[in-house]
LOPABA-806057 format. One record per residue (C-alpha): residue in three letters; x, y, z. Coordinates in steps of 0.1 Angstrom, whole numbers, plus 5000, padded with zeros to 4 digits. Example, Ala and Ser with C-alpha at 12.3 -4.5 7.8 and 13.67 -1.06 7.14 Angstrom:
% LOPABA-806057
ALA/5123/4955/5078
SER/5137/4989/5071
//
This chain:
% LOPABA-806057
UNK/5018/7846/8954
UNK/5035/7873/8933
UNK/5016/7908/8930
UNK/5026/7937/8906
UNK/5008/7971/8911
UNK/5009/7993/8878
UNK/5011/8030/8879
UNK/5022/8031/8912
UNK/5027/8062/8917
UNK/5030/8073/8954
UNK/5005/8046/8966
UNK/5031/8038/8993
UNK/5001/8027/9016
UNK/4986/8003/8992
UNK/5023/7985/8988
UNK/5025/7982/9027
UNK/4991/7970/9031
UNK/4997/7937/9006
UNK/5028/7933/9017
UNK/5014/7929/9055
UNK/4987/7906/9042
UNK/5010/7881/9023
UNK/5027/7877/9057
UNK/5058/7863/9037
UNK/5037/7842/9011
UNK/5051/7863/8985
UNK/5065/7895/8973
UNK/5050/7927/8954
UNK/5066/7941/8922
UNK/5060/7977/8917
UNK/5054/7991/8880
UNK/5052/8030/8869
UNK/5061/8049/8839
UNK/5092/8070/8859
UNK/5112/8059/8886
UNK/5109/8090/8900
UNK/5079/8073/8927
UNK/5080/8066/8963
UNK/5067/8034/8965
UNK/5099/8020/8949
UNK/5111/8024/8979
UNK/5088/7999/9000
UNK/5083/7974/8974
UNK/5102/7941/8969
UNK/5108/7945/8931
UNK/5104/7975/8912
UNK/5107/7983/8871
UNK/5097/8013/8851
UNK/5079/8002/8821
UNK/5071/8019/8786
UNK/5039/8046/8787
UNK/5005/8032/8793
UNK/4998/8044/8754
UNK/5032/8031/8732
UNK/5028/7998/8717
UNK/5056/7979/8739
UNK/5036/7987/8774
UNK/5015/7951/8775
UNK/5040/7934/8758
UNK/5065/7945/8780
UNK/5039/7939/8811
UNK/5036/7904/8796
UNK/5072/7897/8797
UNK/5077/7910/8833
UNK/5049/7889/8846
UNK/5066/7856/8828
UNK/5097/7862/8838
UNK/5093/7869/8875
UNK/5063/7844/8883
UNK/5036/7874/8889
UNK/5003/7855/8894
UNK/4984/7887/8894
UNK/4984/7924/8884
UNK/4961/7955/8900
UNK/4963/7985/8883
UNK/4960/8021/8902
UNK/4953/8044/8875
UNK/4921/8050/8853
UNK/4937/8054/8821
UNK/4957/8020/8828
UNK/4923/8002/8838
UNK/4908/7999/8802
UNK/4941/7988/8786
UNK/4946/7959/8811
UNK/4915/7948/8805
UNK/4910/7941/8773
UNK/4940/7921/8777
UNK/4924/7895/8808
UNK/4925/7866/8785
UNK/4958/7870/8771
UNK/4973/7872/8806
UNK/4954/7846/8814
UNK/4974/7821/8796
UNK/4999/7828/8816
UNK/4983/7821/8850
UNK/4984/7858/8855
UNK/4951/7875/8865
UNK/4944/7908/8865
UNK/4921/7923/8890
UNK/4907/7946/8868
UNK/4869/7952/8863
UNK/4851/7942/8827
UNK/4856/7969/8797
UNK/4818/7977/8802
UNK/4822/7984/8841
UNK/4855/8003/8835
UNK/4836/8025/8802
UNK/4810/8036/8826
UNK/4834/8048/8853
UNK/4857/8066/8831
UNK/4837/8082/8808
UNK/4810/8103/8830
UNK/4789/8107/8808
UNK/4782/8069/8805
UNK/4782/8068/8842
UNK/4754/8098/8844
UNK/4733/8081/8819
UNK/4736/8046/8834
UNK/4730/8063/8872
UNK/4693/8080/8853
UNK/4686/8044/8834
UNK/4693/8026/8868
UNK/4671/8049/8888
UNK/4698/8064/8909
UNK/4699/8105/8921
UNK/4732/8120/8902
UNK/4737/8155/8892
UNK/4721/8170/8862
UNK/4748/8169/8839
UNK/4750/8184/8804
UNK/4775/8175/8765
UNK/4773/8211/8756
UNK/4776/8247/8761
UNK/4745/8255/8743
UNK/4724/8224/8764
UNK/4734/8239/8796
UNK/4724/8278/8787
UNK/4692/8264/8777
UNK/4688/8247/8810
UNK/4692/8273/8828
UNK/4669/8296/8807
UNK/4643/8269/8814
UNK/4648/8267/8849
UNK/4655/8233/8851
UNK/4689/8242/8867
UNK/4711/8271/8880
UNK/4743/8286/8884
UNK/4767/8284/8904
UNK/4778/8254/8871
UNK/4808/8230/8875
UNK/4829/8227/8846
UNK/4849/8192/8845
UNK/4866/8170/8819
UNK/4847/8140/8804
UNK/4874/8117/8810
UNK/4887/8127/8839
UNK/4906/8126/8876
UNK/4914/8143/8903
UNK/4911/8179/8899
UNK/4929/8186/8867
UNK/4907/8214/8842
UNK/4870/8212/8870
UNK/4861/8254/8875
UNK/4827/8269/8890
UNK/4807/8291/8868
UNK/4787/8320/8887
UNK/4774/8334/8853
UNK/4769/8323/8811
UNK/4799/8345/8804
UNK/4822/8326/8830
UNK/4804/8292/8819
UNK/4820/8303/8783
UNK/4851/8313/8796
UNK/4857/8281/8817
UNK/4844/8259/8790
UNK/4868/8264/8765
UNK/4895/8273/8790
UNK/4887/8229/8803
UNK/4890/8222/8766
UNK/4922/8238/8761
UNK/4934/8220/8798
UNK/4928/8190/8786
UNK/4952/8186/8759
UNK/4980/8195/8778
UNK/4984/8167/8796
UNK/4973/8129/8799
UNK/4938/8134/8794
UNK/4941/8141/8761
UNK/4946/8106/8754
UNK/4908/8094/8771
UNK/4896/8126/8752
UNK/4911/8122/8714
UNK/4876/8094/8718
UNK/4853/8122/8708
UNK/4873/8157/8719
UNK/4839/8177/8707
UNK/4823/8166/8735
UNK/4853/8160/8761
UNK/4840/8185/8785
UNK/4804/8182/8811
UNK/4788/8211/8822
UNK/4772/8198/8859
UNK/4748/8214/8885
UNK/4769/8222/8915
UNK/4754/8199/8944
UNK/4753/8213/8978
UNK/4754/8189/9011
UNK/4773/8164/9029
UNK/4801/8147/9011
UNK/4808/8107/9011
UNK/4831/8082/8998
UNK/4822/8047/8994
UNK/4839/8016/8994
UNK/4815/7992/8973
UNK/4836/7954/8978
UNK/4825/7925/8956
UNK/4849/7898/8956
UNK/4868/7888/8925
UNK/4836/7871/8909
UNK/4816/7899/8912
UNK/4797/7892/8941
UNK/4784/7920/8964
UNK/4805/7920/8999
UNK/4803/7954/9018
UNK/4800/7984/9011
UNK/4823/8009/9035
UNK/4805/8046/9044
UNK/4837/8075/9052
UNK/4822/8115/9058
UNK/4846/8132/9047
UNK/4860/8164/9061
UNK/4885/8177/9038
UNK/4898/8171/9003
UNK/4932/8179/8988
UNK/4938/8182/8945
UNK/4904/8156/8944
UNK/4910/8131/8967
UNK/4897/8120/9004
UNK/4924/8142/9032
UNK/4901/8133/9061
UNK/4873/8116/9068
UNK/4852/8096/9097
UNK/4840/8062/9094
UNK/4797/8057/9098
UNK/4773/8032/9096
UNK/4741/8048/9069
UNK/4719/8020/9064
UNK/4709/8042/9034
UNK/4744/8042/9015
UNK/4749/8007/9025
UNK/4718/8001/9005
UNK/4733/8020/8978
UNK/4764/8004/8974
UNK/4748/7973/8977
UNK/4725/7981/8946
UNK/4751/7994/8927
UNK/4773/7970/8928
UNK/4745/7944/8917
UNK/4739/7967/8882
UNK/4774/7973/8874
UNK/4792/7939/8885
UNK/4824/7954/8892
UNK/4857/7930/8907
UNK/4871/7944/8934
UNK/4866/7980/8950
UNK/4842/8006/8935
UNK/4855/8041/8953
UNK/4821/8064/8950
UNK/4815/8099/8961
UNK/4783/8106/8970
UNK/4765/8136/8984
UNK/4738/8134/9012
UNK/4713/8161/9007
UNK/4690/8158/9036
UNK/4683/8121/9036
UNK/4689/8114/8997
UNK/4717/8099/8980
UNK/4725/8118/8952
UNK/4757/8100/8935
UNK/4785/8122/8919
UNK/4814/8102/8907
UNK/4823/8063/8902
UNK/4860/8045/8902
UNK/4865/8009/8895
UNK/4899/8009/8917
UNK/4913/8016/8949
UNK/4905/8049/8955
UNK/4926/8080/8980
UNK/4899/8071/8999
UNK/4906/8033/9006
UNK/4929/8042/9040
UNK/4904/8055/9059
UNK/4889/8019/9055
UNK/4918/8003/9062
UNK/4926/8025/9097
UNK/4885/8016/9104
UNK/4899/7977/9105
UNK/4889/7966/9073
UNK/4917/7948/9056
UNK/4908/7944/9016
UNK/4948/7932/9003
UNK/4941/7905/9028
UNK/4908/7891/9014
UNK/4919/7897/8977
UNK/4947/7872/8986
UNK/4924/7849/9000
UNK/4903/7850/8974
UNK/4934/7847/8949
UNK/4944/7814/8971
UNK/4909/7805/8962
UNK/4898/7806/8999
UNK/4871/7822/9017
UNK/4875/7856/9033
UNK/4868/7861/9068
UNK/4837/7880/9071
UNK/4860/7901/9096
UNK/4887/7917/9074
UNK/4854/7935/9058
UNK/4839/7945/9089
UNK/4846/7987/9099
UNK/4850/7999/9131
UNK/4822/8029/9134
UNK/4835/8064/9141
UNK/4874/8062/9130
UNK/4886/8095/9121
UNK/4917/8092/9099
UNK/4938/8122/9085
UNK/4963/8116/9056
UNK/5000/8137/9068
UNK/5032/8148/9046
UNK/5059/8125/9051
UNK/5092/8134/9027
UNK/5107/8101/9008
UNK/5140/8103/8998
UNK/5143/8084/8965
UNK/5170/8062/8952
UNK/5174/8062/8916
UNK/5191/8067/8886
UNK/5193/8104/8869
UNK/5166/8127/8867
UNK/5177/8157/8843
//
């Protein structure tokens, strides 16, 4: 069992973890657009393919994957997600599969404005959220909301071009300052979709902070769903959090996951305000937040392989240990590689 990880990145953990769980049944080819990345370093195999945008990236992927056996792919980034898969079936032919969710799932994610409006349709709490300058003035003018406003890209991740608006004339400022953001860097691409309307204007939610690990298994079916508190964040993602057991965001996970029909993880942030769920964000991927799982005993790489194998996974490698504080640290990586400047 061969397993290539695009856009690695510095996902060092997630390389380690597979690697563990195919306990010498296989080895894990690492893929990212500069070889300027740390997991090179702990994978088997590593290449540095075309950008996820130029023409030759799939059939350069396709290639790759024939010519070194890879039986499947998982993809760590969000832009890459929608690009892999439209191309299931062609893989596919290969005997390569890629453990990507359906374009629907992976629309709704990405785009949050899909996923507010199919959170409202599905009757789930999410933030109000507003397309445009003048919408979310007049909001506020009606009292349905109020400052303080967040200000965050349509297509986005992490915490690239997201401000907090105390006031119309900072909601102005920041709102065109977001638009500007965006087109300096990669989410311009997401964005070019409909870059009128590439920026949200969101009520600023104030309470607990989650992440959630919502497993199905590679047909879609619901597994788990993994609860973390969260007690600090670094540039967007998870830096430390605690491991609970919520009967109420199991039930949420659990009936998100059977309206969406994702494969795989679902990494969801969710805020707790008093006792309800209101639901901020959606990722159809292993999220920063998936170690804190994985230290709590749950072992995911293990049962994807089993369920690649075709097997059954052991109801154990999805079962958390309750009140496992994790902390992510700063280890240095010295990287071996050709020329940089």
């Amino acid at each position: 069992m061969n397993i290539l990880f695009t856009s690695v990145g510095r996902r060092s953990y997630l390389v380690k973890y597979f690697k563990e769980a195919l306990d010498g049944q296989g080895e894990i080819f690492v893929a990212n657009s500069t070889d300027i990345s740390p997991a090179f370093q702990v994978a088997d195999h590593c290449v540095v393919t075309p950008l996820i945008y130029d023409s030759h990236y799939i059939p350069f992927l396709f290639n790759y994957c024939k010519d070194n056996n890879i039986n499947a792919i998982i993809p760590l980034f969000d832009v890459d997600l929608p690009i892999l898969s439209k191309h299931k079936q062609e893989f596919k032919t290969i005997g390569v599969k890629i453990i990507v969710s359906d374009l629907r799932v992976i629309e709704i994610c990405n785009d949050k404005w899909k996923a507010y409006s199919f959170l409202i349709e599905n009757g789930f709490s999410t933030p109000k959220t507003f397309l445009s300058f003048s919408d979310a003035v007049n909001a506020v003018k009606e009292k349905k909301c109020s400052y303080p406003l967040i200000i965050k890209p349509r297509w986005g991740m992490g915490s690239i071009a997201i401000f907090e608006a105390e006031n119309e004339e900072e909601l102005k400022v920041f709102y065109f300052k977001a638009r500007r953001e965006i087109q300096k860097n990669y989410l311009k691409y997401e964005s070019a979709k409909n870059i009128k309307e590439c920026v949200l204007i969101q009520e600023k939610v104030n309470g607990e902070e989650y992440g959630l690990d919502i497993i199905n298994d590679l047909d879609k079916n619901y597994m788990t769903t993994i609860c973390k508190r969260k007690y600090a964040m670094r540039s967007g993602e998870t830096d430390c959090a605690i491991t609970v057991n919520s009967d109420t965001l199991k039930d949420v996970g659990e009936k998100i996951s059977k309206k969406l029909q994702h494969i795989g993880n679902l990494d969801c942030d969710v805020f707790m305000v008093g006792n309800k769920p209101i639901i901020l964000e959606m990722n159809a991927r292993f999220g920063g937040g998936y170690p804190f799982s994985h230290m709590a005993g749950v072992n995911l790489p293990k049962a994807m392989i089993a369920w690649l194998f075709g097997k059954k996974a052991d109801n154990s490698w999805l079962k958390e240990n309750i009140h496992i504080i994790s902390h992510k640290d700063i280890n240095l990586v010295r990287l071996h590689s050709g020329e940089y400047f």
